[in-house]
C-alpha positions as CSV (number, residue, x, y, z in Angstrom):
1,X,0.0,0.0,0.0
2,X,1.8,3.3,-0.8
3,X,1.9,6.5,1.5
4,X,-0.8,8.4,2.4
5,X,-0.8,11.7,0.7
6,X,-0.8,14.6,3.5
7,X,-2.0,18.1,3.4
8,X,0.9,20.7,3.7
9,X,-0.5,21.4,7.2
10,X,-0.6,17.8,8.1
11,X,3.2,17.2,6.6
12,X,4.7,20.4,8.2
13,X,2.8,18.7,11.5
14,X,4.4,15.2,10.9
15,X,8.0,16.9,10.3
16,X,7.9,19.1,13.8
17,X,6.8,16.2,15.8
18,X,9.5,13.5,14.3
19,X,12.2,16.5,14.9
20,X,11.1,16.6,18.2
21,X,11.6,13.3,18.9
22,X,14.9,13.0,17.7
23,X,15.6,16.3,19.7
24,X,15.0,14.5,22.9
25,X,17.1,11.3,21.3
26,X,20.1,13.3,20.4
27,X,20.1,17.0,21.2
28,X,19.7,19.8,19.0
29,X,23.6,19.9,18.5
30,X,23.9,16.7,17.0
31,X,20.0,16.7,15.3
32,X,20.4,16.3,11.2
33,X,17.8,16.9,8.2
34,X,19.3,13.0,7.5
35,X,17.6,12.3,11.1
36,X,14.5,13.7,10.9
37,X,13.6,12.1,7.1
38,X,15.0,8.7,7.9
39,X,12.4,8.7,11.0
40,X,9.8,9.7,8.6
41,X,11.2,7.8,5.7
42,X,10.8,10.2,3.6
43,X,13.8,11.9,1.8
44,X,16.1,14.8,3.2
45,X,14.8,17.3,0.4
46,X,11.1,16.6,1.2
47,X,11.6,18.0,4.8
48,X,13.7,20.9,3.3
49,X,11.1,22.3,0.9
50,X,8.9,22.8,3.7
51,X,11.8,23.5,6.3
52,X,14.6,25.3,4.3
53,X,17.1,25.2,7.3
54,X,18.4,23.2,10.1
55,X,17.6,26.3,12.4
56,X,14.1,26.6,10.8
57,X,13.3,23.0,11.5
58,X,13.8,23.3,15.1
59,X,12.8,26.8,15.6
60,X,9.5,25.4,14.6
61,X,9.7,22.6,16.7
62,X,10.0,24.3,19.9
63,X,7.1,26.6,18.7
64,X,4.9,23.9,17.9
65,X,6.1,22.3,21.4
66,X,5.0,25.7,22.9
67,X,1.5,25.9,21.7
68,X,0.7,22.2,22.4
69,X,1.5,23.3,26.1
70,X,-0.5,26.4,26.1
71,X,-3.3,24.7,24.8
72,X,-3.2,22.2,28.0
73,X,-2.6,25.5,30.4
74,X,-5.6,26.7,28.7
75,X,-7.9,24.3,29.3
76,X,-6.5,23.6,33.1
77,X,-7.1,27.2,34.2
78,X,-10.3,27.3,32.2
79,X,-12.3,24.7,34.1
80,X,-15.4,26.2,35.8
81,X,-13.9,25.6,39.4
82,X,-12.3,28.0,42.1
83,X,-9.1,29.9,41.2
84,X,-7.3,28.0,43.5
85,X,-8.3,24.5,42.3
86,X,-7.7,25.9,38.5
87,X,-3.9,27.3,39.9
88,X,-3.1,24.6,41.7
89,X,-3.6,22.1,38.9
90,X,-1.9,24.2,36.3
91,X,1.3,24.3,38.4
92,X,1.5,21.0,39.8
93,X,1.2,19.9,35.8
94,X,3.9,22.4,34.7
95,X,5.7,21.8,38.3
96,X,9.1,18.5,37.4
97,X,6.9,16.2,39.7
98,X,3.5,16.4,37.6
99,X,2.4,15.0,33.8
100,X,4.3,17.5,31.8
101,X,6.7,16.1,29.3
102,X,9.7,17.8,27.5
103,X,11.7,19.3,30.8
104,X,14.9,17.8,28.8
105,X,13.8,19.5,25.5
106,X,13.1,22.5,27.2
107,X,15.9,22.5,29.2
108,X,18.1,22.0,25.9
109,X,16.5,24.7,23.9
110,X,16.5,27.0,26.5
111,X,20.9,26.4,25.9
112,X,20.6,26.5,22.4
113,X,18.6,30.0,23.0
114,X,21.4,31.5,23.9
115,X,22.7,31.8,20.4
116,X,20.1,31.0,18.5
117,X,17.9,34.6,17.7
118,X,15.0,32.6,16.5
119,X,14.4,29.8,19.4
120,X,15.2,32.5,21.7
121,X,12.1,34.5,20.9
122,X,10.2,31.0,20.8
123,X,10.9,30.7,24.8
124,X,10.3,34.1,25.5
125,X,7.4,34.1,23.9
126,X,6.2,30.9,25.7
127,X,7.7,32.1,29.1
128,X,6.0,35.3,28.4
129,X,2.2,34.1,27.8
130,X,2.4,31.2,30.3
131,X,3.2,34.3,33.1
132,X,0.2,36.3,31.7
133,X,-2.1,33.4,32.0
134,X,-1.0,32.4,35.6
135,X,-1.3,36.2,36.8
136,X,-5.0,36.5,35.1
137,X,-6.3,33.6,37.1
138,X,-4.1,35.5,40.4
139,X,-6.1,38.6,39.5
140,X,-9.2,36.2,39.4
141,X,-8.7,34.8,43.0
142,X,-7.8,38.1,44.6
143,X,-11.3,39.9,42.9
144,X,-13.4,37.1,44.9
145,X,-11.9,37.0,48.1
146,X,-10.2,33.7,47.6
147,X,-6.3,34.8,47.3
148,X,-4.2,38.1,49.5
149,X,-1.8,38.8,46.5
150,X,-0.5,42.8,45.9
151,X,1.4,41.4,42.6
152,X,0.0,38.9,40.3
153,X,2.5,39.3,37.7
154,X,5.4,39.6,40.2
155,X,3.8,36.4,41.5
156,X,3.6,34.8,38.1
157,X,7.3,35.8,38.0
158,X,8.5,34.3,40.7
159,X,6.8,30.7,40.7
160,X,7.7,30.3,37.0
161,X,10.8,31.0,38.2
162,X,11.1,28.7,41.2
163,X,9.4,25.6,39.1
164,X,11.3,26.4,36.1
165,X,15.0,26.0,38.6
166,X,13.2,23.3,40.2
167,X,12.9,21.7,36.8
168,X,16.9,21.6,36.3
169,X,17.4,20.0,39.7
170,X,15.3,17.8,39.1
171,X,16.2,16.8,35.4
172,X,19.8,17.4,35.5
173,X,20.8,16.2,38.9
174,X,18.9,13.1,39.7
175,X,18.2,12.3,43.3
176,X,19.3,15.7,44.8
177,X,15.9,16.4,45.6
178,X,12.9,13.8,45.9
179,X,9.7,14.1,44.2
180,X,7.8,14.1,47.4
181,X,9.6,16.9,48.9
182,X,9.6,19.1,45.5
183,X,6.0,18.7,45.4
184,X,5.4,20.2,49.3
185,X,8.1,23.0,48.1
186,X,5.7,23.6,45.4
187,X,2.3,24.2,47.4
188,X,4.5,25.8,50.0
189,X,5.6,28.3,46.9
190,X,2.2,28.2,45.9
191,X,0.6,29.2,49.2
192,X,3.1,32.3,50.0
193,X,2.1,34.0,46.6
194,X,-1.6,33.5,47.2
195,X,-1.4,34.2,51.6
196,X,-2.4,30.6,52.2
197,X,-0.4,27.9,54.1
198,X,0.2,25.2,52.7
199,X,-2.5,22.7,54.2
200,X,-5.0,25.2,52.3
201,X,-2.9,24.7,48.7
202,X,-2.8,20.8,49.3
203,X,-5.5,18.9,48.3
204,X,-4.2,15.5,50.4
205,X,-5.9,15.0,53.4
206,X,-3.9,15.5,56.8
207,X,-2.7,12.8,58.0
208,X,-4.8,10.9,60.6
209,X,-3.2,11.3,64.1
210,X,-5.2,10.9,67.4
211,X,-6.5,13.7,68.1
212,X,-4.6,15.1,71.5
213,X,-7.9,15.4,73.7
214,X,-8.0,18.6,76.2
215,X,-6.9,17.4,79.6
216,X,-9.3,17.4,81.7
217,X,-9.1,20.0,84.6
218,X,-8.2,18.9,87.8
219,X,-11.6,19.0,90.1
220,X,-11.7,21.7,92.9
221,X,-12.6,19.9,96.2
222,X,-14.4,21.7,98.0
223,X,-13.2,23.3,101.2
224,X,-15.4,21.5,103.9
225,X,-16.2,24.0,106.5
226,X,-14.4,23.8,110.0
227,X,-16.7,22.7,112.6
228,X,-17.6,24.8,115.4
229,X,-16.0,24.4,118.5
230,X,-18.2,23.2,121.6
231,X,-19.5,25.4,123.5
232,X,-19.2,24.2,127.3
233,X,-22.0,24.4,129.2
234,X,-22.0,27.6,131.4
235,X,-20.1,29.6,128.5
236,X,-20.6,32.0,126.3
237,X,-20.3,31.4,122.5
238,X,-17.1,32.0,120.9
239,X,-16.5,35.5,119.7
């Protein structure tokens, strides 16, 4: 049976998520047009005519990467729930310890940003809309009375900031920090931007303890009165 003949849209689709994969295989450094075709098998000048460059190809991979995950933010923080509930899912998804994928893609792109002009606004432009997003639904929380927060976007700022160092800890240096204890370091990061603790954030119950009953005052005994001494006969009563 021969190939199925794809739309441009659906080709161009097909190209960015094989060079993707092979990203995460190999790296960008060592990525090749040769790679990207043979995973297809397709030929090297088919992925050219619609990718004229090396660059091009993954410039476009990252971005199509970028909107897959904006997409998902989307739909988390649109759910008709609280802002906390919509928050807290959002960043426990983007957070190293949840169901996002890609933290080694990202984490290689964002190197390969640093000289490369056109991934480099890719990630900005990612970081840049995943902060607005996270600060709308901030500004959402504080307007009903659910959240104390004087900065949204600072806010947004700062936990992308923590989750995104968190990620490289994580992903680079395995075992330095434990998924439990990232996760409780996330709803405690969580929970100082929005003036909750952190048993507010969570939504695992506490743990189950016996509850340390009040002890029990110490009853007052009452103070029996002193009896009377006699009065001999022929006397007059005490004074």
């Amino acid at each position: 049976m021969g190939r199925v003949r794809l739309s441009v849209a659906q080709r161009r689709e097909e190209l960015l998520r094989a060079a993707l994969e092979q990203i995460s295989a190999r790296g960008v450094a060592a990525l090749r047009i040769a790679d990207v075709a043979a995973a297809l098998g397709v030929s090297n000048a088919l992925v050219l005519y619609h990718f004229s460059t090396k660059e091009k190809l993954v410039a476009a991979a990252f971005a199509h990467a970028a909107q897959d995950d904006l997409a998902h933010l989307r739909k988390l923080l649109g759910r008709r729930t609280s802002a906390l509930r919509r928050l807290r899912a959002a960043v426990r998804w983007y957070a190293p310890t949840g169901q996002a994928k890609g933290w080694r893609l990202w984490i290689e792109g964002w190197a390969v940003a640093l000289r490369e002009p056109a991934l480099r606004d890719v990630a900005r432009d990612l970081d840049r809309q995943w902060k607005a997003e996270i600060a709308g639904v901030i500004a959402e929380g504080v307007a009903a009375g659910e959240f104390r927060c004087a900065d949204p976007d600072g806010a947004a700022l700062r936990l992308t900031a923590f989750l995104d160092g968190l990620a490289v800890q994580l992903t680079s240096y395995a075992g330095t920090v434990s998924r439990a204890r990232a996760r409780e370091w996330t709803d405690e990061a969580l929970g100082r931007e929005l003036g909750l603790d952190r048993e507010a954030v969570s939504d695992r119950p506490a743990p189950r303890g016996r509850p340390e009953s009040p002890r029990p005052a110490r009853p007052v005994r009452p103070e029996s009165p002193q009896p009377a001494p006699p009065v001999r006969p022929g006397s007059s009563a005490p004074r």
